[in-house]
NUSE-213822 format. One record per atom (N, C-alpha, C): residue in three letters; x negated, y negated, z negated. Coordinates in pm, whole numbers, padded with zeros to 5 digits, always signed. Example, Ala and Ser with C-alpha at 12.3 -4.5 7.8 and 13.67 -1.06 7.14 Angstrom:
<vextors>
Ala-01319+00569-00780Ala-01230+00450-00780Ala-01320+00330-00780Ser-01285+00225-00708Ser-01367+00106-00714Ser-01290-00003-00787
</vextors>
This chain:
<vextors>
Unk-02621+01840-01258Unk-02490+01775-01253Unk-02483+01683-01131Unk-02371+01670-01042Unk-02364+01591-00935Unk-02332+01490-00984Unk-02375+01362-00872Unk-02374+01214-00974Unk-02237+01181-00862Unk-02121+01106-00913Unk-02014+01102-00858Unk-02057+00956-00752Unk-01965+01000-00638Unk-01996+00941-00494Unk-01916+00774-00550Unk-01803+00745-00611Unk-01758+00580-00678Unk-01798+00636-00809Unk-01817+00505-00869Unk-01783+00463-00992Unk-01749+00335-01027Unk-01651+00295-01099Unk-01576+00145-01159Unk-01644+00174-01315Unk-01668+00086-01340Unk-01683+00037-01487Unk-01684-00073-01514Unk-01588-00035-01632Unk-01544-00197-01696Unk-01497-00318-01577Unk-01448-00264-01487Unk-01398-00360-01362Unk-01238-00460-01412Unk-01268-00577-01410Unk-01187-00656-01463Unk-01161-00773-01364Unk-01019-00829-01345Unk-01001-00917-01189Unk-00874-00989-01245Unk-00914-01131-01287Unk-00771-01231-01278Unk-00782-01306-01182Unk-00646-01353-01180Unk-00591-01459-01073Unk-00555-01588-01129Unk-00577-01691-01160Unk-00552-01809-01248Unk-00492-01835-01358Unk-00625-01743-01426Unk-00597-01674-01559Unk-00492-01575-01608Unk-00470-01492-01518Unk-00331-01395-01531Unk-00427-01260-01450Unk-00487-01151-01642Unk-00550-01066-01596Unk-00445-00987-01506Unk-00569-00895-01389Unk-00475-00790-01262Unk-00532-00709-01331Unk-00672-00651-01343Unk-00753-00606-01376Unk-00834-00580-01496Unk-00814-00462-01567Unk-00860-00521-01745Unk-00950-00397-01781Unk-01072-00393-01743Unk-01195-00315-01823Unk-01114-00152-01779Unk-01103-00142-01617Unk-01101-00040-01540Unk-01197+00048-01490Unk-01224+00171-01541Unk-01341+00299-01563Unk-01292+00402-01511Unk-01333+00470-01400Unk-01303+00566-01343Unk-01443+00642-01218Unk-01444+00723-01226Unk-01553+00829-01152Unk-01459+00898-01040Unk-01517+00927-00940Unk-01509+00994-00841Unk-01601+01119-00773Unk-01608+01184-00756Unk-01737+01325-00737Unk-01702+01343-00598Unk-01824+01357-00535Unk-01807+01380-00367Unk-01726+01508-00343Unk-01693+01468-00220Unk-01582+01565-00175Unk-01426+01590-00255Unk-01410+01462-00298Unk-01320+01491-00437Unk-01174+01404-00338Unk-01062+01436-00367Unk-00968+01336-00326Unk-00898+01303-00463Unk-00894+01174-00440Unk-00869+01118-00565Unk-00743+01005-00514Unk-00603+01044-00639Unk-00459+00970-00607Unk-00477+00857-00669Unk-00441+00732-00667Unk-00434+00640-00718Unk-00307+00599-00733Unk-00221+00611-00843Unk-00086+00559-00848Unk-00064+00464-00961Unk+00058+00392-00969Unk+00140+00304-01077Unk+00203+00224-01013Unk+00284+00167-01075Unk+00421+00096-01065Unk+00362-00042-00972Unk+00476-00111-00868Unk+00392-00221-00813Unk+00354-00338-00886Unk+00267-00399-00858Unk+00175-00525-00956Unk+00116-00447-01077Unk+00038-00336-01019Unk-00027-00252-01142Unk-00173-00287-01100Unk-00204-00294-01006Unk-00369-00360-00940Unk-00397-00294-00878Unk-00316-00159-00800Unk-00353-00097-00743Unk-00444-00141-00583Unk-00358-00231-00505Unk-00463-00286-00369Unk-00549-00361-00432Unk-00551-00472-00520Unk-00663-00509-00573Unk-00814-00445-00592Unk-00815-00313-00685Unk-00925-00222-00723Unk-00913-00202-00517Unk-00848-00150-00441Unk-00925-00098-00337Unk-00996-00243-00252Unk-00891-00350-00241Unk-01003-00447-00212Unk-01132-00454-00242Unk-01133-00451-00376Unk-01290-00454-00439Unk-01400-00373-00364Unk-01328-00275-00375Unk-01436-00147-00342Unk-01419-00132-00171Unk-01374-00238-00114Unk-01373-00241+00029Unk-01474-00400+00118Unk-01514-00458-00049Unk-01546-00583-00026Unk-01482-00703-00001Unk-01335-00675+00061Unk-01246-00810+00046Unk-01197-00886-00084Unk-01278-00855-00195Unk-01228-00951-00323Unk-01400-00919-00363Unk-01459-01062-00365Unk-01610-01010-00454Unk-01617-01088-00544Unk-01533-01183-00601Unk-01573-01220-00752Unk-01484-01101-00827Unk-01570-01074-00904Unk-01507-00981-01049Unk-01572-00944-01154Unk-01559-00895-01261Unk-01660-00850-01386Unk-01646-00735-01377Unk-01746-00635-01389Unk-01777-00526-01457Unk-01871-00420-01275Unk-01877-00290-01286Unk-01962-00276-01180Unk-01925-00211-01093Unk-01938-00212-00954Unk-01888-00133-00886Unk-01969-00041-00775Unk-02050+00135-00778Unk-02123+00212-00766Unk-02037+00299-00650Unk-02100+00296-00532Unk-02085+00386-00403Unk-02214+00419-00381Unk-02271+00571-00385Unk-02347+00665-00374Unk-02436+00584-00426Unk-02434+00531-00541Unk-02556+00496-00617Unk-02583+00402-00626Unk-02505+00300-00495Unk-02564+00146-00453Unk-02426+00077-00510Unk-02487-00055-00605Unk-02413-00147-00636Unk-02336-00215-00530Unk-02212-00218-00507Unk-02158-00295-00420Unk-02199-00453-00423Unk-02218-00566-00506Unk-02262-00631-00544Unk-02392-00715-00484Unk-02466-00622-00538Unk-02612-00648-00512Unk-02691-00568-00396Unk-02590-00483-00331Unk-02616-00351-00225Unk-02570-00383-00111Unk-02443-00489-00119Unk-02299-00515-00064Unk-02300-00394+00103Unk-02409-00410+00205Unk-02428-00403+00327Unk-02426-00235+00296Unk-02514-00239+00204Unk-02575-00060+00206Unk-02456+00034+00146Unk-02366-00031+00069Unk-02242+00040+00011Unk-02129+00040+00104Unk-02140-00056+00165Unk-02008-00053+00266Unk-02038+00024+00387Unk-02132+00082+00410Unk-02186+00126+00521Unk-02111+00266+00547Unk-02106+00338+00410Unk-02018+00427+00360Unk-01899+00464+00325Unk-01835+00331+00355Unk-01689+00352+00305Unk-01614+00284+00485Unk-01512+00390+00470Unk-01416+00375+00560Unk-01282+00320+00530Unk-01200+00206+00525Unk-01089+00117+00485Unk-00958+00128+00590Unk-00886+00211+00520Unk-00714+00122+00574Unk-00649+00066+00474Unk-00579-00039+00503Unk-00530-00146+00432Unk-00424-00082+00469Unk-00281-00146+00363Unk-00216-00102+00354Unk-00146-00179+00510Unk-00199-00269+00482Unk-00113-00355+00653Unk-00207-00371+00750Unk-00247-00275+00862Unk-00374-00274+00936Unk-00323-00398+01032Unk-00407-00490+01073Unk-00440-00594+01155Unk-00541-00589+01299Unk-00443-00528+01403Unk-00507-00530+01564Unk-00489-00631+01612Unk-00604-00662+01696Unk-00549-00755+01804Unk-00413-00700+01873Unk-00319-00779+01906Unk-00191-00679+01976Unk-00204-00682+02103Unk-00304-00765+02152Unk-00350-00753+02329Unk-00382-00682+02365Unk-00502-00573+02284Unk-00589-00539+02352Unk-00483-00368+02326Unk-00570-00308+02427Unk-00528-00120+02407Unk-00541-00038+02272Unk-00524+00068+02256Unk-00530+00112+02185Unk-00706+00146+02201Unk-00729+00221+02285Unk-00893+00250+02335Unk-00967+00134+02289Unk-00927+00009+02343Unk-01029-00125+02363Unk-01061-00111+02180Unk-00924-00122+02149Unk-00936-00197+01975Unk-01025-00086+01885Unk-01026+00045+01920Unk-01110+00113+01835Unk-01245+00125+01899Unk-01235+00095+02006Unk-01396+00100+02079Unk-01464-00042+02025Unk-01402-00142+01969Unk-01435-00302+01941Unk-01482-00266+01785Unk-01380-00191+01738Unk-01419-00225+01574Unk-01511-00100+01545Unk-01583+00027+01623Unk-01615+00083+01657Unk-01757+00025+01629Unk-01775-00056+01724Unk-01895-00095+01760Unk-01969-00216+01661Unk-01831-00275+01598Unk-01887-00366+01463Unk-01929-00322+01380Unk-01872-00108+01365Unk-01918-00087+01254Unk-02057+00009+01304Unk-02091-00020+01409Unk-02241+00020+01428Unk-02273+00154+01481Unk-02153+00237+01568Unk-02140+00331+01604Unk-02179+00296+01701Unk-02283+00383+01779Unk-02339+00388+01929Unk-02244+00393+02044Unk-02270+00331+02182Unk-02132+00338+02278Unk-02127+00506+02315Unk-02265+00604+02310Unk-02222+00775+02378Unk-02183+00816+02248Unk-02174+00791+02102Unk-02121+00881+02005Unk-01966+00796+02050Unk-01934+00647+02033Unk-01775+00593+02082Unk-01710+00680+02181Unk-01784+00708+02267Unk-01729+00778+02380Unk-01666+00932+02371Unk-01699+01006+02252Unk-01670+01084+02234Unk-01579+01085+02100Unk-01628+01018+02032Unk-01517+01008+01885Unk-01399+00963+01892Unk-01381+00878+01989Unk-01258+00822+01982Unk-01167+00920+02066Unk-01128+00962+02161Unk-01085+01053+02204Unk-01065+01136+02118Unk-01156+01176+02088Unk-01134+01336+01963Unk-01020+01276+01864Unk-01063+01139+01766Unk-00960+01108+01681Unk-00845+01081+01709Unk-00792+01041+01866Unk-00668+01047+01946Unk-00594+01157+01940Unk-00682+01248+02002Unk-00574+01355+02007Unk-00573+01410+01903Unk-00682+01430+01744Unk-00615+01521+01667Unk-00490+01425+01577Unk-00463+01340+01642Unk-00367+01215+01552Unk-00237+01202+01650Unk-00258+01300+01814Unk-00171+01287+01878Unk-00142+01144+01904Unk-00226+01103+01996Unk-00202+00937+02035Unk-00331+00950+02165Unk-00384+01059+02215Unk-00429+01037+02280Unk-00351+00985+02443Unk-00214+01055+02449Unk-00120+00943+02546Unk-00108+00809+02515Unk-00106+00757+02434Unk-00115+00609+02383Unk-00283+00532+02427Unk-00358+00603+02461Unk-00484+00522+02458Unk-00492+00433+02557Unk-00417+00423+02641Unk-00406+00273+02741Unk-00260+00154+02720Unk-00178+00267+02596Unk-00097+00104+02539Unk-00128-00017+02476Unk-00119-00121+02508Unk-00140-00216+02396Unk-00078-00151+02279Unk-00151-00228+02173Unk-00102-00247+02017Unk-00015-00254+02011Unk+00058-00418+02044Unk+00196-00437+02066Unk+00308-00352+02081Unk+00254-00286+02204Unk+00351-00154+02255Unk+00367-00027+02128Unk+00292-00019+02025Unk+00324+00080+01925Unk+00407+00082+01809Unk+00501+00179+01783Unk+00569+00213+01678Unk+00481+00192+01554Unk+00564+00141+01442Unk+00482+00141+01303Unk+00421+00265+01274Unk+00477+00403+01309Unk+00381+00528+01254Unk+00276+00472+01354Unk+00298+00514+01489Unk+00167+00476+01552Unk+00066+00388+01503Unk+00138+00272+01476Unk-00014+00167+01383Unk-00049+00216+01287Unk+00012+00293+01212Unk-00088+00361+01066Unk-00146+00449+01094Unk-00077+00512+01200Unk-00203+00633+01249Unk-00324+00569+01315Unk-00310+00456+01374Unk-00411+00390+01451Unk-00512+00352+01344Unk-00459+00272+01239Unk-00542+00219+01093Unk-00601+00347+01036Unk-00589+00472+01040Unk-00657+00590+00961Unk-00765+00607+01070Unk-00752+00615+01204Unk-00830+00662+01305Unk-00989+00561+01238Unk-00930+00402+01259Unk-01024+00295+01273Unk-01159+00320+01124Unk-01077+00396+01016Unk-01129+00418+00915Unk-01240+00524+00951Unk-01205+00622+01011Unk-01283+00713+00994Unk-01412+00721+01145Unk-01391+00642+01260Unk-01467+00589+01305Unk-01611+00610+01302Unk-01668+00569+01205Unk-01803+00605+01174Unk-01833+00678+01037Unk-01709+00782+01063Unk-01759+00918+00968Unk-01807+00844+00825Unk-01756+00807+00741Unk-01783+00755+00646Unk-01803+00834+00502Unk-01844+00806+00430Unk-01849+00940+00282Unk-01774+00894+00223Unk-01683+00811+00202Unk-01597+00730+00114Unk-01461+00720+00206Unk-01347+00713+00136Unk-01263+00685+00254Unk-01136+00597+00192Unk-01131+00488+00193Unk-01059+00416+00072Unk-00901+00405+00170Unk-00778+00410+00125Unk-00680+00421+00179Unk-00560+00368+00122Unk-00502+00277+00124Unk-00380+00172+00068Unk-00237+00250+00146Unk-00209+00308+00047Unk-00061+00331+00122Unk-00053+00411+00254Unk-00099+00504+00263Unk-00158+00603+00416Unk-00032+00645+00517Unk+00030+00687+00357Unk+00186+00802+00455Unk+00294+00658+00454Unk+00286+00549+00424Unk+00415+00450+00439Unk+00420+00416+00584Unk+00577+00442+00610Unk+00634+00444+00739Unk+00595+00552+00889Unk+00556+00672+00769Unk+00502+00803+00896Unk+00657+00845+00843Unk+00732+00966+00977Unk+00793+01019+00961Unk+00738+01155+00916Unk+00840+01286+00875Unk+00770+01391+00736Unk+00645+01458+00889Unk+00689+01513+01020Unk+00566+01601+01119Unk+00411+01479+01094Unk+00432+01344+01074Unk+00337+01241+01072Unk+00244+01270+00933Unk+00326+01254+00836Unk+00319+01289+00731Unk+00214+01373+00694Unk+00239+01504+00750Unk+00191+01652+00706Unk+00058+01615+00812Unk+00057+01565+00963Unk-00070+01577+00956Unk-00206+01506+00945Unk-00096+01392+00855Unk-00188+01354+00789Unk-00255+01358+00640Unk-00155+01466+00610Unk-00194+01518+00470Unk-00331+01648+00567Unk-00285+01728+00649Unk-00369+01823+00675Unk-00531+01764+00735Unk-00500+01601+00785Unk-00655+01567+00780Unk-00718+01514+00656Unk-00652+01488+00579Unk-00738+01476+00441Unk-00786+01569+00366Unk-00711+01700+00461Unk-00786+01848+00392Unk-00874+01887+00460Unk-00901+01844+00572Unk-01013+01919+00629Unk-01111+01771+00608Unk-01106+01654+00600Unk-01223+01552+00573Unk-01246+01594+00439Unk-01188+01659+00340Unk-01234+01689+00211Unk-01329+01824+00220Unk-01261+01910+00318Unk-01356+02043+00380Unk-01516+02008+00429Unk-01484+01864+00446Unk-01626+01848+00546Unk-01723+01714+00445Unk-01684+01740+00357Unk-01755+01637+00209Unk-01718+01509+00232Unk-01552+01446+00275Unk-01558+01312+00246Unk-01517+01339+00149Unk-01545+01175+00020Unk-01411+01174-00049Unk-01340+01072-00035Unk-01229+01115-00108Unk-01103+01023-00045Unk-01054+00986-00204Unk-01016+00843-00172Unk-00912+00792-00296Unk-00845+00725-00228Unk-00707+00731-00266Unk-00613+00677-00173Unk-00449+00634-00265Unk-00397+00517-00234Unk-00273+00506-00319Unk-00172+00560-00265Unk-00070+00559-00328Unk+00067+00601-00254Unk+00170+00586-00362Unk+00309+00548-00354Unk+00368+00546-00396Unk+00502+00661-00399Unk+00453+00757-00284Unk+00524+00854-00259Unk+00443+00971-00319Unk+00471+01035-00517Unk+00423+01068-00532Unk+00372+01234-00498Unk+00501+01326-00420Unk+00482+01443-00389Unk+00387+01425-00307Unk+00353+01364-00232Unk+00223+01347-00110Unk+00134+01305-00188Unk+00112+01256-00276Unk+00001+01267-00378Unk-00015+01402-00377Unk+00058+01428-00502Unk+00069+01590-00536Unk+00022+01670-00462Unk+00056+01676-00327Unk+00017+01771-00211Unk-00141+01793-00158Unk-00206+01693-00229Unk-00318+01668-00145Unk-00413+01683-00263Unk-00411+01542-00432Unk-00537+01542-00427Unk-00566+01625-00549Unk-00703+01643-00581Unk-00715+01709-00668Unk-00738+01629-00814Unk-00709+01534-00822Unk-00732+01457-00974Unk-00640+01333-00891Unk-00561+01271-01014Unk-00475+01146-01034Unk-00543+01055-01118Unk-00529+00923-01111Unk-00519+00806-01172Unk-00393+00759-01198Unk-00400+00708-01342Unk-00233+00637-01322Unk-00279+00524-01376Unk-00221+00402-01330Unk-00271+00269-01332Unk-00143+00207-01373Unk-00135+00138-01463Unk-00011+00031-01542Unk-00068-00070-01612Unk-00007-00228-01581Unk-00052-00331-01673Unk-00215-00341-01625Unk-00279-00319-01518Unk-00418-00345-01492Unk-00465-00246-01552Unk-00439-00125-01655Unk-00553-00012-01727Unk-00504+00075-01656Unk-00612+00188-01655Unk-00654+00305-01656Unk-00642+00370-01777Unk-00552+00481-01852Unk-00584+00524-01956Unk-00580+00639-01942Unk-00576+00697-01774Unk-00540+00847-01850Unk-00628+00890-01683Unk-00691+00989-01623Unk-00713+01045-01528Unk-00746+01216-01552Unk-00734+01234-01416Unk-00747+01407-01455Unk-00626+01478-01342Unk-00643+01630-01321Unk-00564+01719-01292Unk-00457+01716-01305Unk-00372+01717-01248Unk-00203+01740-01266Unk-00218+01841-01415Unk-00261+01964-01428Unk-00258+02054-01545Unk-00341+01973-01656Unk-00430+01919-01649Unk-00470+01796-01748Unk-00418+01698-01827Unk-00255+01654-01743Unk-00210+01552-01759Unk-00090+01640-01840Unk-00047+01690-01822Unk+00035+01783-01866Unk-00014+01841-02006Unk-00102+01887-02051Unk-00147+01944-02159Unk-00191+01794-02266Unk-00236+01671-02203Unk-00244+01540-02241Unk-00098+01453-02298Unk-00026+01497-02250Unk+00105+01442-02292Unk+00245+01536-02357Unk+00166+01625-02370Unk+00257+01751-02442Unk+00379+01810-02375Unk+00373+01834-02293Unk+00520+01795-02222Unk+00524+01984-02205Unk+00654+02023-02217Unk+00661+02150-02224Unk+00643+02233-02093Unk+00607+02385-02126Unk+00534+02525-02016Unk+00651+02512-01966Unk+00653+02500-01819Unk+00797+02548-01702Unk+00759+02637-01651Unk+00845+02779-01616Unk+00803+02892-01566Unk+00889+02837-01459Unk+00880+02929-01303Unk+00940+02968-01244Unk+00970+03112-01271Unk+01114+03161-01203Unk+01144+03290-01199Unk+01233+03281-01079Unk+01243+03409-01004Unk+01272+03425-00938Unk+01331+03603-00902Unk+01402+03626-00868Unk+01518+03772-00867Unk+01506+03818-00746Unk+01469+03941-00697Unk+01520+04011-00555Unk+01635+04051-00617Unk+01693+04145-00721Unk+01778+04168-00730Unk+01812+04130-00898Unk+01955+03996-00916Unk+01943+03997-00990Unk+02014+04035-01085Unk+01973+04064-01263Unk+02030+04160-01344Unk+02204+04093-01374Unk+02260+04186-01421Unk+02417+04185-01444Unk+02471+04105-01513Unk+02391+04055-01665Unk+02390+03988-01789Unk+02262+03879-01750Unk+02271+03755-01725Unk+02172+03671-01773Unk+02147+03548-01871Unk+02195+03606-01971Unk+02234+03550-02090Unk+02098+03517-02181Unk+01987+03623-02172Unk+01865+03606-02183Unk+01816+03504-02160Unk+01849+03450-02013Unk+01762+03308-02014Unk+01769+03250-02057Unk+01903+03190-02166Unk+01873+03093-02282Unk+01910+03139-02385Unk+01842+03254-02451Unk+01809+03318-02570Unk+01683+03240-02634Unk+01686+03188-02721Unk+01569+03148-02796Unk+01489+03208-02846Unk+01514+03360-02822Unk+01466+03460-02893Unk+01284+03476-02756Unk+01388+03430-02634Unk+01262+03447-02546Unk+01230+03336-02501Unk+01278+03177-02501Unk+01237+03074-02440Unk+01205+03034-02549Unk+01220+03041-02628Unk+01183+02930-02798Unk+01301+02822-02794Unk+01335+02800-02917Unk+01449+02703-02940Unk+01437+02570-02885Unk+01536+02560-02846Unk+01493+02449-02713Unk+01501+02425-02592Unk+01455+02583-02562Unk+01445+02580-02456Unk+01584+02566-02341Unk+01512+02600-02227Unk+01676+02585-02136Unk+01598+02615-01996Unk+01782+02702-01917Unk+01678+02702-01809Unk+01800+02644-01622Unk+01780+02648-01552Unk+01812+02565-01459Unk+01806+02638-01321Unk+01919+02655-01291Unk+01966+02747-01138Unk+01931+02644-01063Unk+01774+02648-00965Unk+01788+02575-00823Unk+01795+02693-00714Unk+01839+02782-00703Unk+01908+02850-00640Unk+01964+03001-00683Unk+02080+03028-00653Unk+02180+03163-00717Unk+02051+03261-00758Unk+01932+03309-00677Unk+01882+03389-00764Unk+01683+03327-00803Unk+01678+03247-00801Unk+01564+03152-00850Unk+01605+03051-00951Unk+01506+03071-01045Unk+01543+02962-01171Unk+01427+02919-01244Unk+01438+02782-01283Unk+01307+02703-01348Unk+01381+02728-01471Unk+01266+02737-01568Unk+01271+02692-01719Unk+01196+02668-01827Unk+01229+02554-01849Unk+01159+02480-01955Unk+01196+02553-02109Unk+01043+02625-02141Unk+01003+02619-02271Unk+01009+02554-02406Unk+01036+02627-02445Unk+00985+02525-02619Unk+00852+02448-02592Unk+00808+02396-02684Unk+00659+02322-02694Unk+00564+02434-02749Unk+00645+02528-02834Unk+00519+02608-02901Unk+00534+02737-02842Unk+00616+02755-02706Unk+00587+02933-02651Unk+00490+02912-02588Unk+00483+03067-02577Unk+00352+03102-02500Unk+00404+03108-02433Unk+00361+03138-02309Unk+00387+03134-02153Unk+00409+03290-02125Unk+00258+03299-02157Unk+00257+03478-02125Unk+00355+03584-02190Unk+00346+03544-02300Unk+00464+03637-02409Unk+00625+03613-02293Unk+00628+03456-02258Unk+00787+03476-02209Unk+00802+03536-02118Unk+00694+03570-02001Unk+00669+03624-01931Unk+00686+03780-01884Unk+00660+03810-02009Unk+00666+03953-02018Unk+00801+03986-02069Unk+00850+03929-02192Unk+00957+03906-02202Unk+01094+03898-02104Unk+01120+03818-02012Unk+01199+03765-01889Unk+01152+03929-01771Unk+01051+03972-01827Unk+00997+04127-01680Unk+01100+04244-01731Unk+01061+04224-01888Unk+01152+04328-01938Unk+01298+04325-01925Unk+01304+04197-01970Unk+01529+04208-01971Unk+01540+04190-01830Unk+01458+04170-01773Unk+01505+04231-01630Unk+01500+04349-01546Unk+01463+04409-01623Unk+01436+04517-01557Unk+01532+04645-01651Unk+01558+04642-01727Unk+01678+04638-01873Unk+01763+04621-01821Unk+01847+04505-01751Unk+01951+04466-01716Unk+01999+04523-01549Unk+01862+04607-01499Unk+01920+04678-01342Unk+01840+04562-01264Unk+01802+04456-01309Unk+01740+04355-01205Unk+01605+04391-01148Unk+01506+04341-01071Unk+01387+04267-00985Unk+01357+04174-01014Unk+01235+04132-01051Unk+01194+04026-01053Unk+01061+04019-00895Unk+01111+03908-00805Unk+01011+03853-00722Unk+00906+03784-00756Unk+00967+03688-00797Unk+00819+03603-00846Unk+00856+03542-00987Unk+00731+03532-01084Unk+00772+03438-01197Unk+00630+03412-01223Unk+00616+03313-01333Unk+00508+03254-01286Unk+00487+03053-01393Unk+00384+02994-01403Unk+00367+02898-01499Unk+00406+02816-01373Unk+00467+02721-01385Unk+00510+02630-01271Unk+00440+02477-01282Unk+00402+02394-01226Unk+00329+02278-01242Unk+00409+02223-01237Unk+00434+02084-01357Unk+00533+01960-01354Unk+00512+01908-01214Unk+00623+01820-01179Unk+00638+01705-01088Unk+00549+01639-01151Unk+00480+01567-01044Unk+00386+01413-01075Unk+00460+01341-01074Unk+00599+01340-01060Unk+00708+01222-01102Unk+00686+01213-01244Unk+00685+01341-01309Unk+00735+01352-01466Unk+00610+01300-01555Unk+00491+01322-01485Unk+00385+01263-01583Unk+00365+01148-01547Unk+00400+01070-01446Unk+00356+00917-01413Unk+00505+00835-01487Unk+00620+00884-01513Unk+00715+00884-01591Unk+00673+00888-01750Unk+00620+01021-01781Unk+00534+00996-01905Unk+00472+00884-01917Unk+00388+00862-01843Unk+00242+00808-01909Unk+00263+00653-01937Unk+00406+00602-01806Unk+00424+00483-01841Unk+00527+00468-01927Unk+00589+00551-01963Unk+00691+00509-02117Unk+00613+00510-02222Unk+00522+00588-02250Unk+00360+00581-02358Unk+00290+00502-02364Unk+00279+00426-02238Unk+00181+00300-02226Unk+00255+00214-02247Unk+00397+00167-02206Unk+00463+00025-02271Unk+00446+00038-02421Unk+00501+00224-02470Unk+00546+00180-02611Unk+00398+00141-02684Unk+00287+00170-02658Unk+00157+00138-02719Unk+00140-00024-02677Unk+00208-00051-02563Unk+00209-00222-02599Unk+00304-00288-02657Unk+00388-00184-02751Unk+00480-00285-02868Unk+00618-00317-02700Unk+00626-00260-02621Unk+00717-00246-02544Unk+00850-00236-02590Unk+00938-00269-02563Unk+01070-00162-02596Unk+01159-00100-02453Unk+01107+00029-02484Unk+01147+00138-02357Unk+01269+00233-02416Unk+01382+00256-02352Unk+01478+00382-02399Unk+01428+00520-02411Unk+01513+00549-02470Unk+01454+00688-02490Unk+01532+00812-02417Unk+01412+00857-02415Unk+01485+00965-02263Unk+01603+01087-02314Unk+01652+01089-02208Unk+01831+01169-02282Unk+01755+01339-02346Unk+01820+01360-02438Unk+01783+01505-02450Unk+01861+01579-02343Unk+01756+01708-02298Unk+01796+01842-02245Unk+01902+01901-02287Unk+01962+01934-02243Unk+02120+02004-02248Unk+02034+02158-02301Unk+02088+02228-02373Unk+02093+02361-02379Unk+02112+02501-02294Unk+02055+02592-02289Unk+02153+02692-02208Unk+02109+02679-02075Unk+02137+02806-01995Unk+02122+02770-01850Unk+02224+02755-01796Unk+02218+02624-01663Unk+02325+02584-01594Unk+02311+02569-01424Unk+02370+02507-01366Unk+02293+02463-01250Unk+02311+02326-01170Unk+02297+02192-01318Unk+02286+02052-01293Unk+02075+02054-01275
</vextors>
């Protein structure tokens, strides 16, 4: 069994007597990218402080490749690479100077500097920028500058506060596409965001964090089968049938069900709680093919990570004696709201 690259246990953090932090447990496995989300004042920069060393009073333990942060402090951090959610340059110096400076604090040789930094320029597209001051840069530019500074001395850990805030969507993507190839090449990554499709896009296990706990982690399909939340197929028509009255037959979605035109011949639909997937499946092949239609694609569709971080925190107030509304029922029938 691989022994996971973090571990938190029982990690607990107040502020003058007002817990942030309350007996927080979570694992990480190398090469793993791991989302960290919840609502703001959930503890989310807090836990990455910790595990970055900028907050060291706390209770409970905190494990990077084996070494107590704590009692390790030098030998654990050695491994982890940090952007804050608000990176802090000198604004004098260049872009070159400032990563060749913090470069060298973190113990990278000047002929490996000489070559890394360049490389992380241009695959970040800023290698024209390497003789601007700081000053002189756009906010994407500084977050792209703050991811560069992280990865610097190739780190196995890669802790990240808010990564994609204030990239435009080309910024965005490539910086979703370097967290796929640092995951290709055994970092792991845990990283927050509040933009949850860029979660989605990237990692392979979520955290959802509310009120300082941890109660739920796992797979998008984990979280989903954890909170009961009903099978969404996609379907989709090359050519579609004459009658589609079928799609909200209960006879093939289960009572309940319903289904939803996001485009004239593609349609999502939500299941009963107790169909099978496969049965509707086959089901929806036949009356289409019955009715003169094509079917292109159909298929088990994965919830939005909107809908389970939506879940998990209407479940978690009401288990704290909360009082939360209750969510509107589903309309019947297929439509195309």
């Amino acid at each position: 069994m691989v022994e996971p690259l973090l571990q938190l246990a029982g990690v607990s953090k107040a502020y003058y007597g007002q817990a942030v932090l309350s007996d927080v447990s979570f694992e990480i496995a190398p090469g793993e990218v791991f989302g960290y989300i919840g609502p703001n004042g959930a503890g989310k920069t807090t836990t990455l402080k910790i595990l970055a060393g900028l907050i060291t009073t706390y209770d409970g333990v905190v494990r990077i490749g084996g070494v107590d942060v704590k009692t390790g402090r030098d030998r654990a951090h050695a491994l982890i690479g940090f952007m804050p959610q608000a990176c802090g340059f000198q604004s004098w110096r260049t872009v070159e100077s400032a990563l060749d400076t913090l470069a060298d604090l973190s113990g990278v040789p000047a002929d490996v500097r000489a070559r890394r930094i360049p490389a992380l320029l241009e695959r970040f597209d800023l290698l024209a920028a390497r003789g601007k001051k700081v000053k002189e840069l756009s906010g994407g530019m500084t977050q792209k500058l703050g991811l560069i500074q992280a990865l610097l001395h190739e780190p196995k850990l890669l802790v990240l506060d808010e990564p994609l805030e204030g990239l435009d969507p080309p910024s965005r993507r490539l910086l979703q596409e370097v967290l796929r190839e640092r995951r290709a090449a055994g970092t792991t990554v845990l990283f927050s965001s509040h933009i949850l499709s860029d979660i989605e896009d990237v990692a392979d296990r979520v955290g959802i964090l509310n009120r300082g706990k941890v109660a739920t982690t796992g797979s998008i399909r984990d979280l989903t089968r954890a909170f009961g939340l009903p099978p969404e197929l996609e379907l989709a028509f090359s050519v579609a049938p004459a009658d589609l009255g079928f799609l909200a037959d209960p006879a093939v979605i289960g009572a309940g069900g319903r289904a939803v035109a996001e485009r004239p011949d593609a349609w999502r639909l939500t299941l009963a709680t107790d169909a099978d997937p496969d049965a509707v499946v086959h089901a929806l092949v036949e009356r289409t093919l019955a009715g003169g239609g094509r079917v292109r694609k159909v298929g088990v569709a994965e919830p939005a990570l909107d809908d389970l971080f939506a879940r998990y925190i209407l479940e978690s107030d009401r288990a704290a004696g909360l009082t939360v509304p209750a969510p509107a029922a589903p309309a019947g029938g297929p439509d195309g709201n």
